[in-house]
N, C-alpha and C positions, 0 to 999 in steps of 0.2 A: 409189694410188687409195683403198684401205683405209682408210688414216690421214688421209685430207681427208676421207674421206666420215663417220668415226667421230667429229673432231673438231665438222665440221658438225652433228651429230647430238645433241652434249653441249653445243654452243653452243644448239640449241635449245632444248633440255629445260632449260636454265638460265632461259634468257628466260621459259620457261612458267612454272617455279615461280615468278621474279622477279612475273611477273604475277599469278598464283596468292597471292601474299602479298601484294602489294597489294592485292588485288580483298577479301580476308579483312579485314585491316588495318580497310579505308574500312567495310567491312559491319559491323565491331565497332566502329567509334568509332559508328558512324549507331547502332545500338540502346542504344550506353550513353548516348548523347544523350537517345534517347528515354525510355528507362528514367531517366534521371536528373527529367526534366521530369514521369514519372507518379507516382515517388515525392514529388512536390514539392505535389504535388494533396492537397485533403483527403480523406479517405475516403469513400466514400456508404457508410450505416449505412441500413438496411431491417430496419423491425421489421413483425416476420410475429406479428401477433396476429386478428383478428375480420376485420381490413382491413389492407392489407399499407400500408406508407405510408412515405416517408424519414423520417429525422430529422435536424436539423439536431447537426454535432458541435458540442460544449460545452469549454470550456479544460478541460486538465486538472490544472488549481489549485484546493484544496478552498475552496468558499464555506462562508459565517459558519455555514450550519443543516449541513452536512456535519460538521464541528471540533463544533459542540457534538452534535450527536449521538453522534460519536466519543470523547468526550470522556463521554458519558454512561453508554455503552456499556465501555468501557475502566475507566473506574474501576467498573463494579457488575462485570466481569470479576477486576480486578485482588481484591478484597476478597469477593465472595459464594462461597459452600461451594460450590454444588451451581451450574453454568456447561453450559450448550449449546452453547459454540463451543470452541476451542483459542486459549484467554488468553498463550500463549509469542508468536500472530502479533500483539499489539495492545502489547506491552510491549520495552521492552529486559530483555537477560537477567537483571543485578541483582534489576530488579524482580519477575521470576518465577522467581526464583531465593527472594527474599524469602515471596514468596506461597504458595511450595512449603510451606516451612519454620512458616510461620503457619497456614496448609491444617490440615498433620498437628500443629501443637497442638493446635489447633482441634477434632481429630476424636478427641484422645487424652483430651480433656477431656468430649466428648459434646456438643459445642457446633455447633449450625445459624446463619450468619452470611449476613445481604444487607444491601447498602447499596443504599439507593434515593434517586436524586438527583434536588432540588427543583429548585435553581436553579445556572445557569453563567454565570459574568463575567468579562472579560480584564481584567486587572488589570496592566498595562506588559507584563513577558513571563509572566508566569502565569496560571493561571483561579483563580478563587476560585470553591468550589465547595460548595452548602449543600447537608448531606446526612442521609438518619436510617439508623442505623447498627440494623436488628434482629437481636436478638440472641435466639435462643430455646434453652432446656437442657430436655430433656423438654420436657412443659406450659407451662413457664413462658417468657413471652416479655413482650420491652423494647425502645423502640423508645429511642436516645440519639442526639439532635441531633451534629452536628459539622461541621466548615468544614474544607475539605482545600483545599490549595493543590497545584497538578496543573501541568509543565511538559510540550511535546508536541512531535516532531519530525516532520518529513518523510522520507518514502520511498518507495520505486515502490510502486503497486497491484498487488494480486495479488487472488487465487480470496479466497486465504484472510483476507487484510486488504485490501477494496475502497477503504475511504476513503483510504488511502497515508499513515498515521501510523501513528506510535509514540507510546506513553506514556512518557517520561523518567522523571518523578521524579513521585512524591505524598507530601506530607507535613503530617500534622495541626497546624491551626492551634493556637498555644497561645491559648487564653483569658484575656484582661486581667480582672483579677479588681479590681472597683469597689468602691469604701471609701464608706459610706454614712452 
């Protein structure tokens, strides 16, 4: 009697968990269903200023005034002395590896440097970019025109670099020198 009532007993508790893993099973595929369908939704964005109010989200592909602002920002980074942001997050490393190195001539000579950019134009894949380079030692200060050609790449946004580029390459335009 022992041994039918014991088996009976492990046949049940089989069945249970059988059901027990079913009943989990269907209860985990139902919330990845659901979680799959909430992740799929766009976000609601709620800016809490004077009036609380949504905002509609925006691609996150940089438009034409994003790139050249970036682009304005980035090259007076890449080339001015004295910078309020961290110039390593707007460049690839070469380049601020370069900047390092021209920085401490720069400062070994007694030399204050800004480049303040007039105008930016896409040019097939580069910006053509008009710019006046001041250059002051003590007292004495000069302002020298110059055209810098500036390539630019993509990458995620961060804290620290919002618009999601990099600056690639910058390189001063040679001047055609006109015979008169």
């Amino acid at each position: 009697m022992r041994f039918s009532h014991h088996s009976a007993k492990e046949m049940f508790d089989r069945s249970a968990l059988k059901l027990a893993v079913l009943c989990l099973s269907i209860t985990s595929l139902t919330f990845a269903i659901f979680l799959a369908l909430d992740v799929s939704k766009e976000p609601i964005i709620v800016e809490r200023a004077c009036e609380t109010r949504l905002l509609a989200s925006a691609s996150s592909s940089q438009t034409k005034d994003e790139i050249e602002a970036f682009v304005k920002e980035s090259v007076s980074l890449r080339f001015d002395t004295q910078v309020a942001r961290d110039p390593a997050a707007f460049m690839v490393q070469d380049l601020f590896v370069s900047r390092v190195k021209e920085q401490d001539e720069l400062k070994k000579s007694g030399i204050d440097q800004r480049v303040i950019v007039r105008t930016v134009r896409l040019d097939g894949e580069k910006f053509v970019i008009e710019a006046d380079r001041l250059v002051a030692v003590g007292k004495a200060r000069s302002a020298i025109p110059m055209v810098l050609l500036a390539k630019i790449s993509s990458k995620g946004r961060s804290l620290t670099n919002p618009y999601g580029l990099v600056l690639t390459s910058v390189d001063q335009q040679k001047e055609e020198k006109k015979n008169d």
